[in-house]
DRENZAZA-324146 format. One record per residue: residue number from 1; x, y, z of N, C-alpha, C, O in turn. Coordinates in steps of 0.2 Angstrom, whole numbers, plus 2048, in hexadecimal, padded with zeros to 3 digits. Atoms other than C-alpha are relative to their C-alpha. Layout:
! residues N
+-----+------+------+------+-------+-------+-------+------+------+------+------+------+------+
: seq : n.xx : n.yy : n.zz : ca.xx : ca.yy : ca.zz : c.xx : c.yy : c.zz : o.xx : o.yy : o.zz :
+-----+------+------+------+-------+-------+-------+------+------+------+------+------+------+
: NUM :    X :    Y :    Z :     X :     Y :     Z :    X :    Y :    Z :    X :    Y :    Z :
...
+-----+------+------+------+-------+-------+-------+------+------+------+------+------+------+
This chain:
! residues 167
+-----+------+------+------+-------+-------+-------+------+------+------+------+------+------+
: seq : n.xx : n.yy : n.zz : ca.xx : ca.yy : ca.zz : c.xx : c.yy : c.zz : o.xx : o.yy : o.zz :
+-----+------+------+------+-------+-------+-------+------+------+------+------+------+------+
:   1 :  7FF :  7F9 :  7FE :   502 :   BEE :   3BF :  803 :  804 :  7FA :  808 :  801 :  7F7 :
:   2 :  7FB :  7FD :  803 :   507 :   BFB :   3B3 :  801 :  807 :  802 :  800 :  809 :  808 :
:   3 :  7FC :  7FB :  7FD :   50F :   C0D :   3B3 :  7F9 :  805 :  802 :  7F4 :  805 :  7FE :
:   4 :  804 :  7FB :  7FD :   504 :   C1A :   3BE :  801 :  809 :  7FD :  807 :  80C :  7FD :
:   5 :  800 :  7FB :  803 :   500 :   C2A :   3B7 :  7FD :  806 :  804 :  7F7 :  805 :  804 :
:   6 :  804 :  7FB :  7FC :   4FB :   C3A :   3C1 :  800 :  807 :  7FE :  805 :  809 :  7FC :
:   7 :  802 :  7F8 :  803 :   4F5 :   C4C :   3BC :  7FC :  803 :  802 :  7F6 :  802 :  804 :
:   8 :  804 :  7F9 :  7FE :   4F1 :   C5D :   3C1 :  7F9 :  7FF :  7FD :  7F9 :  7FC :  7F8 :
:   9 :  808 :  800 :  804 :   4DD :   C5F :   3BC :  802 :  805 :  7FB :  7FE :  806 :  7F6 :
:  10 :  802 :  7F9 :  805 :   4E2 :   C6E :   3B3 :  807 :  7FC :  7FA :  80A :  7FF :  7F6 :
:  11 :  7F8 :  803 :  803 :   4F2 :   C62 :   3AB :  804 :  803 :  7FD :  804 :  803 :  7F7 :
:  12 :  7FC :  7FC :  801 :   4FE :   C6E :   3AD :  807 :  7FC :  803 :  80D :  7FC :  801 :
:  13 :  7FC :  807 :  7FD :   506 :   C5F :   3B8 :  802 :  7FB :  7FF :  803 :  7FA :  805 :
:  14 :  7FF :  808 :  802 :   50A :   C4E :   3B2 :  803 :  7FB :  801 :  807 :  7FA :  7FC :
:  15 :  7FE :  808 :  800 :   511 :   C3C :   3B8 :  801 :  7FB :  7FE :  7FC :  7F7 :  7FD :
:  16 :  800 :  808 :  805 :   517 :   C2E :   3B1 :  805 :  7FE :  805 :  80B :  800 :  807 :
:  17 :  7FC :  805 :  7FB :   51D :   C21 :   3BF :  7FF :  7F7 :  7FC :  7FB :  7F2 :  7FD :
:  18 :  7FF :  809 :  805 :   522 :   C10 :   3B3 :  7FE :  7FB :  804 :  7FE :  7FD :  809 :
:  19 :  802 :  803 :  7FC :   51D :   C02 :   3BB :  807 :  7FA :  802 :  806 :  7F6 :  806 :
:  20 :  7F9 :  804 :  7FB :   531 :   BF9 :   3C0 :  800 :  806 :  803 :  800 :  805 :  809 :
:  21 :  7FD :  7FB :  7F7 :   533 :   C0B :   3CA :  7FA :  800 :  805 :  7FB :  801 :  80B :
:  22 :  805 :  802 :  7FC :   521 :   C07 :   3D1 :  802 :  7FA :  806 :  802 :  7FB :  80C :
:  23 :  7FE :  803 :  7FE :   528 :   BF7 :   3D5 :  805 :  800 :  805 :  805 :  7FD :  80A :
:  24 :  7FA :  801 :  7FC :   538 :   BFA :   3DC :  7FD :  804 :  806 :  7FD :  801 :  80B :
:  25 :  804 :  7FB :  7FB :   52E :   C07 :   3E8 :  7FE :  7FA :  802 :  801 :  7F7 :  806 :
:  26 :  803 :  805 :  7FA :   524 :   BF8 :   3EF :  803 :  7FD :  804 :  801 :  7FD :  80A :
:  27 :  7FB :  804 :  7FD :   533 :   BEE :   3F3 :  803 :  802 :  805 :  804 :  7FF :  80A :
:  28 :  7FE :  7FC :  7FB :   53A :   BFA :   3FB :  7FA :  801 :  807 :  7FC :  801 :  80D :
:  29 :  804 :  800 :  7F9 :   52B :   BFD :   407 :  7FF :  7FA :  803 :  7FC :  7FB :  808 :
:  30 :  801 :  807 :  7FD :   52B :   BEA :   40A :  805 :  7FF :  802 :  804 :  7FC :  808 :
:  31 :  7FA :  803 :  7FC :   53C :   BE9 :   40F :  7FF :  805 :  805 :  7FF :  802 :  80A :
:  32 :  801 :  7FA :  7FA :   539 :   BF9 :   41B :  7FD :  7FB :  806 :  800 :  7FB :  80C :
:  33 :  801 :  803 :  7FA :   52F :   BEB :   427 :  7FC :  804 :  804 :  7FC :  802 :  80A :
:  34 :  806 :  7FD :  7FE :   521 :   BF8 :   42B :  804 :  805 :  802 :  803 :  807 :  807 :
:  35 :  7FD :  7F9 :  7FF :   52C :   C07 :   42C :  7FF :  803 :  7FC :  7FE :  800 :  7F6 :
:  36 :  802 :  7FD :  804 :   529 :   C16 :   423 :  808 :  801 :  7FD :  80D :  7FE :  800 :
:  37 :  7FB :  802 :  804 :   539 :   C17 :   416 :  7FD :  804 :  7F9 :  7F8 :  806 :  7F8 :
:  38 :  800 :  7FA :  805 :   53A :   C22 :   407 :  808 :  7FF :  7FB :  80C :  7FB :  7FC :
:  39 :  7FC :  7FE :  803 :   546 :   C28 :   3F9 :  7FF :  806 :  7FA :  7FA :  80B :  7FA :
:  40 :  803 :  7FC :  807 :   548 :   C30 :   3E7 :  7FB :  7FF :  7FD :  7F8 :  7F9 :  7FE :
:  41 :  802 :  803 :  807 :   53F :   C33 :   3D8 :  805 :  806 :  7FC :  806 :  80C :  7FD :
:  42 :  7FB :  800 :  806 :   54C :   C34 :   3C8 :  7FC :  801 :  7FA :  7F8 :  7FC :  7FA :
:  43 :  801 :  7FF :  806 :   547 :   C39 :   3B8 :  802 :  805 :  7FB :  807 :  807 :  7FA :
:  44 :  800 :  7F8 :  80A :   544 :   C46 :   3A7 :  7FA :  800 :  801 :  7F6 :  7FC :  804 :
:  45 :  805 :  7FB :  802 :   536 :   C51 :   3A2 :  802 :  7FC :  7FA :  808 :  7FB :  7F8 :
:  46 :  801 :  804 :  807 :   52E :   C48 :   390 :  803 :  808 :  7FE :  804 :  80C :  802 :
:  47 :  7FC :  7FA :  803 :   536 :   C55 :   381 :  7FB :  805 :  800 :  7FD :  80A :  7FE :
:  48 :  804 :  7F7 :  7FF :   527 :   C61 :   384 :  7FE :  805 :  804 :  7FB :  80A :  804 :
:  49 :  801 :  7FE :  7F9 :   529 :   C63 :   396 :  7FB :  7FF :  803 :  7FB :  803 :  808 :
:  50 :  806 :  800 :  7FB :   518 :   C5F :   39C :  7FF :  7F8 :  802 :  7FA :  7F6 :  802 :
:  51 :  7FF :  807 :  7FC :   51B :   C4F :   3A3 :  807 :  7FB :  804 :  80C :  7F8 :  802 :
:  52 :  7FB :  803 :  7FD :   525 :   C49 :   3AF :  804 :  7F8 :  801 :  802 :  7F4 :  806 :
:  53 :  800 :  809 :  7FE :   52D :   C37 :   3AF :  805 :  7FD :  804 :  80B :  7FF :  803 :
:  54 :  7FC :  803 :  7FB :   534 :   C2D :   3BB :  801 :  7F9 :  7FD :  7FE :  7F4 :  7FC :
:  55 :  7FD :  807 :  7FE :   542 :   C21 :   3B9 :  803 :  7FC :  802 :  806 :  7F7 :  7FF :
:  56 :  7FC :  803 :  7FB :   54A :   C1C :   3C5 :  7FC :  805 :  808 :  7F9 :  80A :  809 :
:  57 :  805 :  7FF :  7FC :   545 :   C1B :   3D8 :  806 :  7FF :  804 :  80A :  7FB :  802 :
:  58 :  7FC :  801 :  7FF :   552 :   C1C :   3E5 :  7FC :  7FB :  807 :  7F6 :  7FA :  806 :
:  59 :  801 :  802 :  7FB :   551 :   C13 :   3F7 :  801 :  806 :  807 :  801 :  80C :  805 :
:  60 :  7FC :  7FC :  7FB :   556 :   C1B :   408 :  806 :  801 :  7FF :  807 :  7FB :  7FF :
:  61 :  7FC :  800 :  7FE :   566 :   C20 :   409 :  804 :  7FC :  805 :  800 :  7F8 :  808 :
:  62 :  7FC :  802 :  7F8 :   572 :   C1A :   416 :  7FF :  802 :  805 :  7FE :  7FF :  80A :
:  63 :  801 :  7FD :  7F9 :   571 :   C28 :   422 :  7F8 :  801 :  801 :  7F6 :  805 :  805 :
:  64 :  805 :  7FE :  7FF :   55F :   C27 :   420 :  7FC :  7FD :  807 :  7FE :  7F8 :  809 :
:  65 :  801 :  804 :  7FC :   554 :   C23 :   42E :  7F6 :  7FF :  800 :  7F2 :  801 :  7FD :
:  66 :  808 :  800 :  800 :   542 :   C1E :   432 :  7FD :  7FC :  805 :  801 :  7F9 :  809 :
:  67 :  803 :  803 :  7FB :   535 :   C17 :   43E :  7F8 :  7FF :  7FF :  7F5 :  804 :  7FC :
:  68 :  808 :  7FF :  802 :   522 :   C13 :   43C :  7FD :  806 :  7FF :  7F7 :  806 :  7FF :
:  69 :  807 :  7FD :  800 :   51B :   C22 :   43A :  806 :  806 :  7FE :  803 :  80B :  7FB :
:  70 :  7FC :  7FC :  804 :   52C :   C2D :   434 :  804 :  7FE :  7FB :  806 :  7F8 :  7FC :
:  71 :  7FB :  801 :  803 :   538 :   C2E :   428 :  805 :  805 :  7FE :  803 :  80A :  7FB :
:  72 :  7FE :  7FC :  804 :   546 :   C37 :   424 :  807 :  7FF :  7FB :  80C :  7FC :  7FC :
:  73 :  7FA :  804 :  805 :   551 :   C36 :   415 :  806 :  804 :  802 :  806 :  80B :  802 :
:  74 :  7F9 :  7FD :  802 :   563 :   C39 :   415 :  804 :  802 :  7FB :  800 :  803 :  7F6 :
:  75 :  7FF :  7FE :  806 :   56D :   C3F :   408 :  808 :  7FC :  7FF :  80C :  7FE :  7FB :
:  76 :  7F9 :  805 :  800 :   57E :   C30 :   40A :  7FD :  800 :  7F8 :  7F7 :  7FF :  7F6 :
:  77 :  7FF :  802 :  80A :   583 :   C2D :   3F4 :  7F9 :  802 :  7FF :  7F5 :  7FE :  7FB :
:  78 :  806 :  800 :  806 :   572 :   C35 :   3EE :  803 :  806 :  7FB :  800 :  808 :  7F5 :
:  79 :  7FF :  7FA :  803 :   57D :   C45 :   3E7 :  805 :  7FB :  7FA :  807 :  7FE :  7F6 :
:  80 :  7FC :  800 :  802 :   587 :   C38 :   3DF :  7FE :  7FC :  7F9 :  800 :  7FB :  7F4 :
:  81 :  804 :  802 :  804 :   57B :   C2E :   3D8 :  7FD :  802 :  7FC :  7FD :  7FF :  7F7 :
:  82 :  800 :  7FB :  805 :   572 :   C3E :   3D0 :  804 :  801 :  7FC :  802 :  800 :  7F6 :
:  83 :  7FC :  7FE :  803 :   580 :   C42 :   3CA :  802 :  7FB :  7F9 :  802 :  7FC :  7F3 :
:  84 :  803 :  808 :  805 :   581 :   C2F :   3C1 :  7FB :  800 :  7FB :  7FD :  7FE :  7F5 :
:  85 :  806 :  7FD :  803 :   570 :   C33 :   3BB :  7FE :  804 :  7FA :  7FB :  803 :  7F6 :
:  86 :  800 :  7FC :  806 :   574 :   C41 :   3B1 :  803 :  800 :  7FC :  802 :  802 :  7F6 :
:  87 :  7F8 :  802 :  806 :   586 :   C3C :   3A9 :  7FB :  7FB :  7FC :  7FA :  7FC :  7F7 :
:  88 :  801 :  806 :  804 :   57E :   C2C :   3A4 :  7F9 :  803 :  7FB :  7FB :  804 :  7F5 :
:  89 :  806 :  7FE :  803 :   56A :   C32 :   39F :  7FF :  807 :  7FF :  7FC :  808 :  7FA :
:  90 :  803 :  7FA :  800 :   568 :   C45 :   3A3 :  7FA :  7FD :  802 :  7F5 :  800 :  800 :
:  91 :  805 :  802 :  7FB :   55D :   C3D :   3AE :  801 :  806 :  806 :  805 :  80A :  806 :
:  92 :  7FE :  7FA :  7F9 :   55A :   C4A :   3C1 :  7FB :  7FE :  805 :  7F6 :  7FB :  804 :
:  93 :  804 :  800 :  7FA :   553 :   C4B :   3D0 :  7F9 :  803 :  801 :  7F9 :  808 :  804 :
:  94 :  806 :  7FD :  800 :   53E :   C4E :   3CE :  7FE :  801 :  805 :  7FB :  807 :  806 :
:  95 :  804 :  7FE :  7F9 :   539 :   C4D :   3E0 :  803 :  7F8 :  805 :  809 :  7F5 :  805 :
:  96 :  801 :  804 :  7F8 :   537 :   C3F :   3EF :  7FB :  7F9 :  7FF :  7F9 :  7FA :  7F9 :
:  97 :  806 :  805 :  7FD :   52B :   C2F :   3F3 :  802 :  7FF :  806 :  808 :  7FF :  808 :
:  98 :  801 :  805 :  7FA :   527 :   C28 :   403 :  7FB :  7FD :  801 :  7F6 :  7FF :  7FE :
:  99 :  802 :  806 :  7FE :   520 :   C1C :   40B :  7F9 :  800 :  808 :  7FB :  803 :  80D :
: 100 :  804 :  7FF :  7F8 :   510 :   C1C :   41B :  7FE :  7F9 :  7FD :  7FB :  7F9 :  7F8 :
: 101 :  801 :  805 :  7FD :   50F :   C0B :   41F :  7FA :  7FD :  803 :  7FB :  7FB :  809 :
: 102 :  807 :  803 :  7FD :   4FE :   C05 :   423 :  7FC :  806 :  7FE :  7F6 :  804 :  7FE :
: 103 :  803 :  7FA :  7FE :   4F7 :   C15 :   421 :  7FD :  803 :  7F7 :  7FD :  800 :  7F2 :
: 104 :  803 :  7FE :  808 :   4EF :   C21 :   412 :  808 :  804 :  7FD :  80D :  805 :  801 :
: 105 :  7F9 :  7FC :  803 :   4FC :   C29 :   405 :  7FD :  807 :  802 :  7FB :  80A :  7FD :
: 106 :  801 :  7F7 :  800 :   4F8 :   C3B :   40B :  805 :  805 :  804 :  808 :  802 :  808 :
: 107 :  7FA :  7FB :  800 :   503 :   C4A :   40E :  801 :  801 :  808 :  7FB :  800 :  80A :
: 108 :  802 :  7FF :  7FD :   506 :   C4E :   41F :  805 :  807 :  800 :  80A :  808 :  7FC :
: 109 :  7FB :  7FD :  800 :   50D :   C5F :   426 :  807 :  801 :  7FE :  809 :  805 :  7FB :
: 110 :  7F9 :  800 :  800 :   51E :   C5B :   426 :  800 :  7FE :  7F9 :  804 :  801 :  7F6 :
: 111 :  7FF :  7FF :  809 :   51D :   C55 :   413 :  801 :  806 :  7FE :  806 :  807 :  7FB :
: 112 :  804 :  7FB :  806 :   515 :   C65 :   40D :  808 :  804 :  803 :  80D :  805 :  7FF :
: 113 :  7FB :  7FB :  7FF :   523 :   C6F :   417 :  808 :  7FE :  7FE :  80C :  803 :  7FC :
: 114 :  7FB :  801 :  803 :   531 :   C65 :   411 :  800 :  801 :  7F7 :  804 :  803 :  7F3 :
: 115 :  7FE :  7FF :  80B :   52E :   C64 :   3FE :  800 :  809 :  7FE :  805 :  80B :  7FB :
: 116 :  7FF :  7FB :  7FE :   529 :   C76 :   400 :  805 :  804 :  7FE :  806 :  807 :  7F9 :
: 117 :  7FA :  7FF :  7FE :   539 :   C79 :   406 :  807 :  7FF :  7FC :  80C :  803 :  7FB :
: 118 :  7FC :  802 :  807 :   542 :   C70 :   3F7 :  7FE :  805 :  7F9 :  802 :  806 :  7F4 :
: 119 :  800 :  7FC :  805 :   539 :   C7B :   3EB :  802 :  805 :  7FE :  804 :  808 :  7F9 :
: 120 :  7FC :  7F6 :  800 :   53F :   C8A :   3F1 :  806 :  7FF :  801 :  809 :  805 :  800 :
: 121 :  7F9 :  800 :  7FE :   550 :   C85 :   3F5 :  804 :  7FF :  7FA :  804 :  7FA :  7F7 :
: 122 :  7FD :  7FF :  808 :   55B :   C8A :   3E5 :  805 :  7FA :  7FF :  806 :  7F7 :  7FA :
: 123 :  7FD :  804 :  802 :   566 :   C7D :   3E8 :  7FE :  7F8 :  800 :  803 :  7F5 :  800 :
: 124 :  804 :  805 :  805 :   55B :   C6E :   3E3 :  7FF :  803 :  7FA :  7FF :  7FD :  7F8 :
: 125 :  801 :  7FB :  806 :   558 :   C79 :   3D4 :  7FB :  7FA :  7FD :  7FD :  7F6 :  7F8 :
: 126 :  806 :  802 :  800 :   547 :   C71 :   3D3 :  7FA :  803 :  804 :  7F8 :  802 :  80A :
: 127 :  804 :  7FD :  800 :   538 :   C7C :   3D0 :  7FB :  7FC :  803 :  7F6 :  7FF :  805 :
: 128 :  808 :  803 :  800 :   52B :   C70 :   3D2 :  801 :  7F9 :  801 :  800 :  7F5 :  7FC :
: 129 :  7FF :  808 :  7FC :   52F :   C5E :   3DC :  7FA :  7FD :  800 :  7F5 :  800 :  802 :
: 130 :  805 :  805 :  7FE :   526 :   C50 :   3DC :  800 :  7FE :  807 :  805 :  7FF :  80A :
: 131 :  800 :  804 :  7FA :   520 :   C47 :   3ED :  7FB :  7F9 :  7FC :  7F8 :  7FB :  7F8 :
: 132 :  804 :  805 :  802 :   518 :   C36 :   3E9 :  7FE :  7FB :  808 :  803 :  7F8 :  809 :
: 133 :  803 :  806 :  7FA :   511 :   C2B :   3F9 :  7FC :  7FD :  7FF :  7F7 :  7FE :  7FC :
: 134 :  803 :  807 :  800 :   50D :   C1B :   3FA :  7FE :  7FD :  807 :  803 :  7FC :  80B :
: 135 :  803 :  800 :  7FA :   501 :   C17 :   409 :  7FE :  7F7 :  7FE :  7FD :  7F5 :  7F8 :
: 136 :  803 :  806 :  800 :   4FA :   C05 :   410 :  806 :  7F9 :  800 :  80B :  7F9 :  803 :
: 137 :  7FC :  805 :  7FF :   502 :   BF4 :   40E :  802 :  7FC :  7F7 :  7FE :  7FA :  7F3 :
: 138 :  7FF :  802 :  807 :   50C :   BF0 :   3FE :  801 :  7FB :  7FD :  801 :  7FB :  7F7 :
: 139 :  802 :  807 :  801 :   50C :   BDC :   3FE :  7F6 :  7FE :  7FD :  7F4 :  7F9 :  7FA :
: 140 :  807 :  7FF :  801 :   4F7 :   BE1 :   3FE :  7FE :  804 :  7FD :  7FE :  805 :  7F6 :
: 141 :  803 :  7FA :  803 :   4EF :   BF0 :   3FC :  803 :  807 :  802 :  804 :  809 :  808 :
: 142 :  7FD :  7F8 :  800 :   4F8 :   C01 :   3F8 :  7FC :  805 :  7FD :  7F6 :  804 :  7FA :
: 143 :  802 :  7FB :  805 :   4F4 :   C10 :   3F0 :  804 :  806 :  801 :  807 :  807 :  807 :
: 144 :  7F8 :  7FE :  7FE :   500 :   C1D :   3EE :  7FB :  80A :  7FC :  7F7 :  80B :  7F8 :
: 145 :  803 :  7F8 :  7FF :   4FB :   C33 :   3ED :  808 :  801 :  7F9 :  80D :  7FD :  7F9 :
: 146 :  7FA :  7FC :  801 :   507 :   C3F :   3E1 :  7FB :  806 :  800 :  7F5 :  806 :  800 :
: 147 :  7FF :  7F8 :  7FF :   50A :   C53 :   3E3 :  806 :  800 :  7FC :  80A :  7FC :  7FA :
: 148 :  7FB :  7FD :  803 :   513 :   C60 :   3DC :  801 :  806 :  803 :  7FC :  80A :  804 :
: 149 :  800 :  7F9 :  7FB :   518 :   C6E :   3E6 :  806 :  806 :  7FC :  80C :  806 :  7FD :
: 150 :  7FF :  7FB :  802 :   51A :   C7E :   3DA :  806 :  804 :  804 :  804 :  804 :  80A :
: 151 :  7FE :  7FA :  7FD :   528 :   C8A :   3E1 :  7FB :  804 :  801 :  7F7 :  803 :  7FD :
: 152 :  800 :  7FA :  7FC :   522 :   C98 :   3EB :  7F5 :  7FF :  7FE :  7F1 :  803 :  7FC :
: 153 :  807 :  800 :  802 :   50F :   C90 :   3E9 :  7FD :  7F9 :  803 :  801 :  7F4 :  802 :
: 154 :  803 :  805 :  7FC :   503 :   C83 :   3F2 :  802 :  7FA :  7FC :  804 :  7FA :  7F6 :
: 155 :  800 :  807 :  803 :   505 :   C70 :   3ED :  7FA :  800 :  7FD :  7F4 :  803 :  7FD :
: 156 :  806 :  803 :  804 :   4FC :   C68 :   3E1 :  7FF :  7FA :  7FF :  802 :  7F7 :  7FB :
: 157 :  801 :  806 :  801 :   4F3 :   C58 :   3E2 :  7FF :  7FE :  7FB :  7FB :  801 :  7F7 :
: 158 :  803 :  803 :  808 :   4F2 :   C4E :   3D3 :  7FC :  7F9 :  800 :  7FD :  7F4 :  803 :
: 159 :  807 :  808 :  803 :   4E4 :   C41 :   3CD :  806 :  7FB :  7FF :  80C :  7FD :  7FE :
: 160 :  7FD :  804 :  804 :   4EA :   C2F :   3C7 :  7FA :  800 :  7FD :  7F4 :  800 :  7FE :
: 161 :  802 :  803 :  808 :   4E7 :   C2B :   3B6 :  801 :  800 :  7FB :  806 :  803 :  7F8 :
: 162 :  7FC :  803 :  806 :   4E7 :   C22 :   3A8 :  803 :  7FF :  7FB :  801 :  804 :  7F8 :
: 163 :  7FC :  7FE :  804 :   4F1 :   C21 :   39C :  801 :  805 :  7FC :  7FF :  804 :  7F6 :
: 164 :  801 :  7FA :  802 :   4F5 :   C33 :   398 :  807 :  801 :  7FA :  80D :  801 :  7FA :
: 165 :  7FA :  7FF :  807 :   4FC :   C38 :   386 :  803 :  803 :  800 :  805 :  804 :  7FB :
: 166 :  7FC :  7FF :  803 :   506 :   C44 :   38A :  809 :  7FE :  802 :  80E :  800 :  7FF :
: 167 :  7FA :  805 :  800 :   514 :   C39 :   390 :  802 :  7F9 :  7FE :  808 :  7F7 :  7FF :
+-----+------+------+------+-------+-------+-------+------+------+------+------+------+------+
């Protein structure tokens, strides 16, 4: 496996998911036990800001909770671990992943209204979050969707692919 790449068609969008944060993401949906399960994504914008990179990936929370077919994440040490992120790398909070467990990676209602929700809310002070879903069974066959959900404007699916020069 190596790192997955996703982009707007018009590549105004760009991801770079490495392939340890790819990893740790699997693990995590393995240890879930067929429950749906989620966390961060951590990263920096490359120096020319057209690409997004993720490096680091968090798990659930503590208070978070979940059951086959929901999840919701909690927010127990993620302020503090951010916080961790930027002292040490200037690293920050990009967006979200989760998990559908047997199922396709695709967006449902309650995604679009929650990330949405994060665009617009000043104090995430993130214009444009990441969502990434990872559907299906991750010991076998997965595959995994990414969005970007613009402030004050519809989401944006992004394509995978291959290794893209501008990150």
């Amino acid at each position: 496996m190596s790192s997955l790449y996703y982009k707007s068609l018009n590549d105004l969008f760009v991801i770079k998911v490495n392939e340890s944060e790819l990893n740790t993401i699997l693990r995590i949906c393995i240890d879930a036990q067929g429950n749906e399960t989620g966390g961060l994504l951590i990263g920096h914008y490359n120096d020319t800001c057209n690409c997004a990179i993720v490096t680091e990936i968090t798990g659930p929370s503590t208070d978070s909770t979940a059951g086959k077919t929901w999840f919701y994440r909690g927010v127990g040490g993620l302020q503090k671990l951010l916080n961790t992120a930027w002292r040490r790398r200037h690293h920050y909070y990009l967006g979200e992943w989760h998990f559908h467990p047997g199922a396709s990676p695709v967006l449902s209602g309650k995604d679009v209204a929650a990330m949405s929700n994060t665009a617009n809310a000043p104090k995430y002070n993130c214009p444009e979050p990441i969502l990434l879903i990872v559907g299906g069974y991750p010991k076998q066959k997965w595959s995994a969707n990414a969005y970007v959900f613009p402030r004050k404007q519809k989401y944006v699916s992004l394509e995978l692919g291959d290794l893209y020069p501008l990150c």
